[in-house]
Structure formats: C-alpha cells, structure tokens
C-alpha positions as CSV (number, residue, x, y, z in Angstrom):
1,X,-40.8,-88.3,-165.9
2,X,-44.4,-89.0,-164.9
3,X,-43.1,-91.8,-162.5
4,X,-40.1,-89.9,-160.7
5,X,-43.1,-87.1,-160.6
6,X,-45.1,-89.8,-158.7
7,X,-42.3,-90.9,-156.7
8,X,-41.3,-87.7,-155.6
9,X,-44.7,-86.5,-154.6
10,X,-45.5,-89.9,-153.1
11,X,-42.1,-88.9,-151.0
12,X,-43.5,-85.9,-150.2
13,X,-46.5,-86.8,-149.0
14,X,-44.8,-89.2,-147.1
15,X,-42.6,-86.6,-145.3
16,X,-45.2,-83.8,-144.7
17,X,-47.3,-86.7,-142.8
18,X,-44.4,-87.4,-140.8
19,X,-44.0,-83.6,-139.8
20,X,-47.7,-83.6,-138.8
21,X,-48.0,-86.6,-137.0
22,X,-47.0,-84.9,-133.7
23,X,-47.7,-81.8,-132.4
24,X,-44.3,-80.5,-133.0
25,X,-45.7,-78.3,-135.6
26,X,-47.9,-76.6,-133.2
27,X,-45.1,-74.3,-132.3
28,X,-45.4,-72.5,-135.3
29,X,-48.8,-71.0,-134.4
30,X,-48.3,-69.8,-131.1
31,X,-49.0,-66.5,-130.7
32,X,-45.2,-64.7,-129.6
33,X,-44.3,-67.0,-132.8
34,X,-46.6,-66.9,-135.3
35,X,-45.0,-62.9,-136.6
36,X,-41.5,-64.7,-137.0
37,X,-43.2,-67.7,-139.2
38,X,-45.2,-65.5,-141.3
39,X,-42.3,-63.2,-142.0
40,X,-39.9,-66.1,-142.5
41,X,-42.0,-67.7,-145.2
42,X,-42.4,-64.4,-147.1
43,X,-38.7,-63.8,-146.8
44,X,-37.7,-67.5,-148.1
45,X,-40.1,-67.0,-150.7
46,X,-38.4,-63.8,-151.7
47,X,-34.7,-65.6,-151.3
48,X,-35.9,-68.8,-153.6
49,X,-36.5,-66.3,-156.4
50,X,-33.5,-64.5,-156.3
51,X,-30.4,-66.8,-157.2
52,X,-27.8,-67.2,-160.2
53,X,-26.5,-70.0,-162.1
54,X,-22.8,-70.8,-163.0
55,X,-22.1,-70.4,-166.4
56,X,-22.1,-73.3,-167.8
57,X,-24.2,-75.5,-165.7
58,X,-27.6,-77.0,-165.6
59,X,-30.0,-75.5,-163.5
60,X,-30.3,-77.9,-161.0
61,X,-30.2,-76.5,-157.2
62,X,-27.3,-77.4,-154.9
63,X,-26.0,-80.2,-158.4
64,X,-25.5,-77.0,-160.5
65,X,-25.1,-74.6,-157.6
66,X,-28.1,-72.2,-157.7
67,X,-26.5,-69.3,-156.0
68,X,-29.4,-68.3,-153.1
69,X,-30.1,-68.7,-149.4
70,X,-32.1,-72.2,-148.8
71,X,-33.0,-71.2,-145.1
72,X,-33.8,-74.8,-143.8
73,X,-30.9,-75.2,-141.4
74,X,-31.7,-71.7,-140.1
75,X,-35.5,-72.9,-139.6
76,X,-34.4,-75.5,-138.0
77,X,-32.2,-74.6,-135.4
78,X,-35.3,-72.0,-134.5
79,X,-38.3,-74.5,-135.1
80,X,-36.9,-78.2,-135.3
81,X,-37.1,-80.3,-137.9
82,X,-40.8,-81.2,-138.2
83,X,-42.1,-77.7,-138.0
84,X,-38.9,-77.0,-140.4
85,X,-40.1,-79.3,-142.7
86,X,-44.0,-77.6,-142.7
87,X,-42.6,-74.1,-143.0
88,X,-40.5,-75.3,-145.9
89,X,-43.8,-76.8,-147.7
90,X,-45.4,-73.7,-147.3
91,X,-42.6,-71.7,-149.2
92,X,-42.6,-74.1,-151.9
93,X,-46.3,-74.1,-152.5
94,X,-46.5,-69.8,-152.6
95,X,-43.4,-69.7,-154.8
96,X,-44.8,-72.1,-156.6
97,X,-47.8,-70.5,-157.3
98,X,-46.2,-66.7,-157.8
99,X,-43.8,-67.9,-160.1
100,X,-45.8,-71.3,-162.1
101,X,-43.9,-73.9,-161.3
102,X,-44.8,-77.2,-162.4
103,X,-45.6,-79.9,-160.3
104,X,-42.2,-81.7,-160.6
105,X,-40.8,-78.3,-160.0
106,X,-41.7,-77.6,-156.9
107,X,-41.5,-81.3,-155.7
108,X,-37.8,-81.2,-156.9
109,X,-37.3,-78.0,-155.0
110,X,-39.1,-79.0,-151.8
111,X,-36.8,-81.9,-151.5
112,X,-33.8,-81.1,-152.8
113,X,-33.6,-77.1,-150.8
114,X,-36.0,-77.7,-148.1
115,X,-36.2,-81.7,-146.8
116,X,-32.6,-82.8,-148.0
117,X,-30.8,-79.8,-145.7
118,X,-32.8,-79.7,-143.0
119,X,-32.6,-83.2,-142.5
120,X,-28.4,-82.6,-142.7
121,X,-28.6,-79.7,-140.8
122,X,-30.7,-81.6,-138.2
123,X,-28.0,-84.5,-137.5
124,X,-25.4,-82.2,-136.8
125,X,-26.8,-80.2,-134.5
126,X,-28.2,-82.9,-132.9
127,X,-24.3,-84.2,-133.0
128,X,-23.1,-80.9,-131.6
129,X,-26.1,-81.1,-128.8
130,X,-24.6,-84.8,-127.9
131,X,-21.3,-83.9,-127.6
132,X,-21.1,-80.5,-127.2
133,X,-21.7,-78.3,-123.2
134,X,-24.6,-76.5,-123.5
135,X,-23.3,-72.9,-124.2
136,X,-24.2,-69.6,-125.9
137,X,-21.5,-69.7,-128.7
138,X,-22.1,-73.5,-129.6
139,X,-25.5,-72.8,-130.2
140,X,-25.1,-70.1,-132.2
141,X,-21.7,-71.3,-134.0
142,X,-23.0,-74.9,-134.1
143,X,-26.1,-75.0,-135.1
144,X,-26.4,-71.7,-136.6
145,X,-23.1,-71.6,-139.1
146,X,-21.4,-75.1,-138.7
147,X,-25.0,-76.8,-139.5
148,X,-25.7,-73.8,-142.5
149,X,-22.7,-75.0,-143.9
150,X,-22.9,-79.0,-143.7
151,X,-26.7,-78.6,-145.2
152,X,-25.2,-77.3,-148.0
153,X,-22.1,-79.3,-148.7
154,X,-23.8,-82.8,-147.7
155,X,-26.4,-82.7,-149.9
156,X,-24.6,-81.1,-152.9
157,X,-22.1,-84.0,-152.8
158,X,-24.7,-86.7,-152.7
159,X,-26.4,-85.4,-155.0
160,X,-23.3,-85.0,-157.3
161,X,-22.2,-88.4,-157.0
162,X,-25.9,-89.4,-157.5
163,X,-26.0,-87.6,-161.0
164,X,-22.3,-88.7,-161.9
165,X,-23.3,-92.3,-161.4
166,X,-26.7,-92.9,-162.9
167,X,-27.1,-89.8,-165.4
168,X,-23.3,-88.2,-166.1
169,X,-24.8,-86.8,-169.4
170,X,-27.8,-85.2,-168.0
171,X,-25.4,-82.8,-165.4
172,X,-24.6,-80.2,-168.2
173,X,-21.3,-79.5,-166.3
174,X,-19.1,-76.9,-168.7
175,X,-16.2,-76.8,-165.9
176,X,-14.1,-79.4,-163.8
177,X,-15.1,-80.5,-160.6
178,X,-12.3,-78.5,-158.8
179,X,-14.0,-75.5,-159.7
180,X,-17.7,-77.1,-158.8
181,X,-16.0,-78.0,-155.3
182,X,-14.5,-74.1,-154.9
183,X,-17.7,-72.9,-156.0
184,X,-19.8,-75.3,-153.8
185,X,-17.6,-73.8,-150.6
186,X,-18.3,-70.2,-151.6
187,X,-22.2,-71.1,-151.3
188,X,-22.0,-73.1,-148.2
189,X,-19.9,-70.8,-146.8
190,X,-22.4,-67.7,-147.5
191,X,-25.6,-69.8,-146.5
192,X,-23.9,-70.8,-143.0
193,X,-22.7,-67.1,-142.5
194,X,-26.2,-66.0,-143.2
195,X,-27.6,-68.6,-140.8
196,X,-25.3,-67.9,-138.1
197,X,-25.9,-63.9,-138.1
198,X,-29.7,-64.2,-138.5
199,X,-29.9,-66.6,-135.7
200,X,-27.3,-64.6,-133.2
201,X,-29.9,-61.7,-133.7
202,X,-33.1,-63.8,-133.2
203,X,-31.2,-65.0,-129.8
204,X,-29.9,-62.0,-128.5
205,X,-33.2,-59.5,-129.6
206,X,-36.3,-61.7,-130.3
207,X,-35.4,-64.7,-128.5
208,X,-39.3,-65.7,-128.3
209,X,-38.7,-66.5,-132.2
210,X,-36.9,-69.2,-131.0
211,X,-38.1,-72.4,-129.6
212,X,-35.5,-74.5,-129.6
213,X,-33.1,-71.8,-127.2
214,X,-34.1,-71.7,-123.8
215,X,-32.6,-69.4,-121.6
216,X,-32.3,-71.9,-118.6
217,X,-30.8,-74.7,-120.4
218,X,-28.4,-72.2,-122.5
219,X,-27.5,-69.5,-119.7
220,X,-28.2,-70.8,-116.6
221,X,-24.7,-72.9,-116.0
222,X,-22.6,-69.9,-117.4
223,X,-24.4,-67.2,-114.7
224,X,-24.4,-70.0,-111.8
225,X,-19.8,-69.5,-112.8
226,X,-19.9,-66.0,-112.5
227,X,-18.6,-64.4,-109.0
C-alpha cells in the first residue's frame, strides 16, 4: 500500500506541475472569473460527498460506480484542461480535509474522478474542435454532454479491465457485468446531462465564466449567414 501511495502521489505531483508550468491556470483568478471558480469548488465539494454505492459492490469510484457528479469534463470545457486539473486539486484537498480522508484517499480520488476524466473529456473535445464547424450547438452538445459522457464511460472501462486483469478478487463485484455496463450508462448518461445543461446556462447567461467560448469564434460565422 505504502508504495502505490508513493506512486500515486509521486503521479500527482507530477501532474499538478504540469498544470502550473504555464500560465494557463491564470485564468482562474481573473476577476469576471474568479466568482464562478470559488463557487464551482464549493459546489464539487458538496457533489463528491453526496453519492451511493450499488449494492453489492466495492466502493471504488467509477470501478464500482459511485453514483455522483465528477464535474471535470464540465470544468474543462469552461477552463481547459490545466486549470481543470488545479481546480480539481483544490476540491480534493477541502473534501479531504472536511471529511478525513486519508492520504491514499484523496490521491485515489484526485486521479481516478478528477485527472483520469478530464484528461478523456479533453481528447474528445479537442476531437469534436478538429473535426467539427465551429457552432453554438457543437459546443454545447459536444463538449458539454458528448465529452460528460465519454469521461465517464472511458475511464470506467479501463479501469474495469485494469481490476479484472491484475486484481479480479479485490473488485467485490456481487452482479454480472451486464448489469455493471447498464448501470455504468445510467451514470454517464446523468453526468453528461448535467454537464451539458450547466454549461448551456453558463453560455447563454454568464458567458464571462467561460473562457474557452468566445463569442467571435462561436457566433460570428452564424450572424455573418443571416439576411
């Protein structure tokens, strides 16, 4: 235990140096921002400490299906994936704290619901942005609910085949993986859902919350159509 603890924190500290070595992060402290991170850490906190297990199964989030909204595709299609990644450390380390987590805890949580799906929901959206017109909806659908939805089922499914390869008696699964895959759509389904309509309200009503949107790259060819 004491050397995947050491591993995984080494990982860590790996990760958050890469999110601070440019000044990508910098975005989260500008002033028409800064409301918008505040209140999305609080509100992440709060959404990591509400979840349910499946009967049945271990609790291990997103390889036993921990029933909550992660929030890292949603942070990054508002941030990007570096500031993402420092918002996400943040959470872990106050939920951490409220609720006494131990080290490889937190470490397990920061990787497997914060750095494994944003790093998902990062490659598709930058997928949709390569192939994909520049438009309103694709932004939204896109990277909002098709990328809340992949960050989900991508890392589950590694992670599941991780587990059933090296450590099959350590997954404490009760039920048959037809009804892990039925219940892993329900929650990716719910977290891209979430994403989607918290993002189409941040663009449409606060759209200073989001970086990454940018009127003229977004709007501009669809009111340069319009008689």
């Amino acid at each position: 235990m004491l050397n995947m603890t050491g591993l995984s924190l080494a990982l860590s500290g790996l990760i958050l140096f890469w999110a601070f070595s440019k000044d990508h992060w910098k975005v989260l402290i500008r002033p028409e921002v800064l409301n918008s991170v505040l209140g999305g850490i609080v509100a992440l906190g709060l959404a990591w400490n509400i979840r349910a297990h499946l009967p049945g199964m271990a609790e291990e989030a997103l390889v036993g299906l921990s029933f909550q909204f992660f929030g890292a595709s949603l942070l990054v299609a508002m941030y990007g994936l570096r500031p993402a990644i420092v918002m996400l450390a943040g959470v872990t380390t106050i939920v951490a704290l409220v609720s006494s987590w131990t080290l490889d805890h937190a470490l397990r949580q920061f990787l497997v619901l914060g750095v494994m799906p944003a790093m998902c929901a990062c490659g598709i959206m930058r997928l949709i942005g390569g192939c994909l017109p520049k438009h309103l909806f694709i932004f939204i659908f896109g990277h909002g609910y098709v990328a809340g939805v992949l960050s989900v089922i991508l890392p589950a499914a590694a992670l599941m085949i991780w587990h059933q390869t090296f450590w099959p008696a350590s997954m404490g699964l009760s039920m048959d993986i037809v009804d892990w895959f039925v219940a892993l759509l329900i929650l990716s389904f719910t977290e891209g859902s979430l994403s989607g309509m918290l993002l189409a309200v941040f663009v449409i009503y606060k759209p200073h919350w989001v970086p990454r949107f940018s009127d003229q790259e977004y709007l501009k060819s669809q009111t340069t159509k319009m008689p």
